[in-house]
C-alpha positions in Angstrom: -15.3 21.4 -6.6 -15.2 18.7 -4.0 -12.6 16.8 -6.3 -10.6 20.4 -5.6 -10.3 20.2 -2.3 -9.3 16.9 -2.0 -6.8 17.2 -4.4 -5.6 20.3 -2.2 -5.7 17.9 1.0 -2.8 15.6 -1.0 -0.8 17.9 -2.5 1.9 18.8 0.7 5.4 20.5 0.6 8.1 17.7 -0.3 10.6 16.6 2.1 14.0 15.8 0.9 14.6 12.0 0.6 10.6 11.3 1.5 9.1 9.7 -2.0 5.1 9.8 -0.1 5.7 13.1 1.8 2.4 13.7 1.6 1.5 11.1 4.4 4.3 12.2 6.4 3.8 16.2 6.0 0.9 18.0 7.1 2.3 21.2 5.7 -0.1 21.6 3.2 0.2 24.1 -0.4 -2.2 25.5 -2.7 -1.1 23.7 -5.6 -3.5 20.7 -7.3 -1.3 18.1 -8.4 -2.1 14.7 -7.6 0.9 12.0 -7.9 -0.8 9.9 -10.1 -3.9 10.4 -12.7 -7.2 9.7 -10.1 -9.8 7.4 -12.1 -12.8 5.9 -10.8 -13.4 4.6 -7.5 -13.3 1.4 -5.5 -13.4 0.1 -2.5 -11.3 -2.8 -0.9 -10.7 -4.6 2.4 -7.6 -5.1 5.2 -7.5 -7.8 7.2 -5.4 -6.7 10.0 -4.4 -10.1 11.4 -2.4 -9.2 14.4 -5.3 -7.3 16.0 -7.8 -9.2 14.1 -9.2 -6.1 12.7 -10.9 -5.1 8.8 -11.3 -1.9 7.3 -13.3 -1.9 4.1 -11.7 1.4 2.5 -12.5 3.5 -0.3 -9.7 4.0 -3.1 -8.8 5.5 -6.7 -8.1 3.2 -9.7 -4.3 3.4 -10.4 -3.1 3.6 -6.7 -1.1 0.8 -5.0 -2.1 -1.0 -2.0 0.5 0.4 0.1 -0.4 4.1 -0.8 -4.2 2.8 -0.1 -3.2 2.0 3.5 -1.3 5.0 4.1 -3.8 7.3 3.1 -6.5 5.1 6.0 -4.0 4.9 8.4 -3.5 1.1 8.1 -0.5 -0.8 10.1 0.9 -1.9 6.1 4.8 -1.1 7.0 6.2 -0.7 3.5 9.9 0.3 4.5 11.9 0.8 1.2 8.7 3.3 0.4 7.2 1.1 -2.6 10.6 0.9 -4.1 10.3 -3.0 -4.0 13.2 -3.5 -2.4 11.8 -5.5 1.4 9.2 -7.5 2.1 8.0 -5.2 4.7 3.9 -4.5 2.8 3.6 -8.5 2.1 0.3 -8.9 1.8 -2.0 -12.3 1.4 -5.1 -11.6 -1.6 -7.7 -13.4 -0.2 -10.4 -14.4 -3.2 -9.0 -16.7 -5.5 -10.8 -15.5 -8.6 -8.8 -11.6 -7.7 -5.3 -13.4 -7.1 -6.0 -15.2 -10.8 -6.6 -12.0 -12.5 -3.6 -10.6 -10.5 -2.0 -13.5 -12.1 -2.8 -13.5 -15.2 -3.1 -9.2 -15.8 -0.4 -8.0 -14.0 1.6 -10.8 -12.7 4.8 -10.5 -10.0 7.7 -9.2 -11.8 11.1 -11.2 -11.1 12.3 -8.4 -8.4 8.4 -8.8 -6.4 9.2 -12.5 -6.6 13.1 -12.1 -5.2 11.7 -9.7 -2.2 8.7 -12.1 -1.9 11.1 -15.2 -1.0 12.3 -12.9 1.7 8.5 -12.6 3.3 7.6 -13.6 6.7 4.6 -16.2 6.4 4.8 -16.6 2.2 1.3 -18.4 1.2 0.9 -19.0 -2.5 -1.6 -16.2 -2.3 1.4 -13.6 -1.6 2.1 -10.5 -3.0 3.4 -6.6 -2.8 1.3 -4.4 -2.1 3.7 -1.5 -3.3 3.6 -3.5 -6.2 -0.1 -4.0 -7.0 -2.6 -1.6 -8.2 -6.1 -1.2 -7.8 -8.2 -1.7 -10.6 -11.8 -1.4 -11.6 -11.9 -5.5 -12.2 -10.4 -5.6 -8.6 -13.4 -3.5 -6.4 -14.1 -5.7 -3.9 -10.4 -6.9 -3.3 -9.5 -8.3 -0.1 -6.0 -8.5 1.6 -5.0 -10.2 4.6 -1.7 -8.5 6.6 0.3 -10.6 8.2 1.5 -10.8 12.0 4.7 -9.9 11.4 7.5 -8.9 8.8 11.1 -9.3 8.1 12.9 -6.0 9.4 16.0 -5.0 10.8 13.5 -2.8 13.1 11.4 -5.0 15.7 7.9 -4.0 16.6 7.4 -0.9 18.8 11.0 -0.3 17.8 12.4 4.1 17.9 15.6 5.0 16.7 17.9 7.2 18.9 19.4 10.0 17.3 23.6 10.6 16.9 
């Protein structure tokens, strides 16, 4: 039952052109169906390094680390919407032994590693978070987020309407 309801919390009416509408909507339906199968749980940490914050979270196996932050109201950008197309959720994995079985399980395809040369503060540590998913081997994970990304849009930034 509680699974129910917080499957009914996610599920929200669809904007056109909005891929995660449910962070964005708060027009909620009746209708239980998750955007990706929910396994076990685990919890990981963000390392928020422009206000020096971290927020241990807990998550679902099979959910990136940019629909992780969303859903705990964490600064992560992500502007092309986990599409892998900016640099904007560039993230730093902070324990080696996670970043080597990153490495070595589900390693940076050649398009994460094109939008990755485009990062603000690259460390050899870097990756997507649209582009990596939590795992059970991965509970405990650790990110870092950087000061700053590489956007058209500067910080604090509102566009005007035509």
């Amino acid at each position: 039952m509680m699974a129910m309801r917080q499957l009914l919390r996610l599920r929200c009416c669809w904007t056109a052109g909005c891929r995660a509408g449910f962070l964005r909507s708060r027009q909620y339906t009746s209708v239980p169906t998750p955007p990706k199968d929910l396994g076990d749980e685990c919890s990981m940490t963000f390392i928020i390094a422009r206000t020096k914050e971290s927020k241990t979270v807990v998550c679902r196996e099979n959910q990136t680390l940019l629909e992780v932050a969303r859903m705990h109201n964490i600064p992560l950008e992500g502007a092309c919407e986990g599409a892998c197309r900016c640099s904007t959720c560039h993230v730093h994995v902070q324990h080696k032994h996670l970043f080597e079985w990153l490495e070595t399980n589900k390693p940076p395809t050649d398009e994460e590693n094109d939008m990755l040369d485009q990062a603000f503060d690259l460390q050899p540590n870097s990756r997507l978070a649209c582009q990596v998913e939590m795992k059970r081997a991965l509970n405990g994970l650790v990110v870092r987020i950087p000061e700053a990304t590489r956007n058209l849009a500067v910080d604090g930034y509102v566009p005007s309407h035509h």
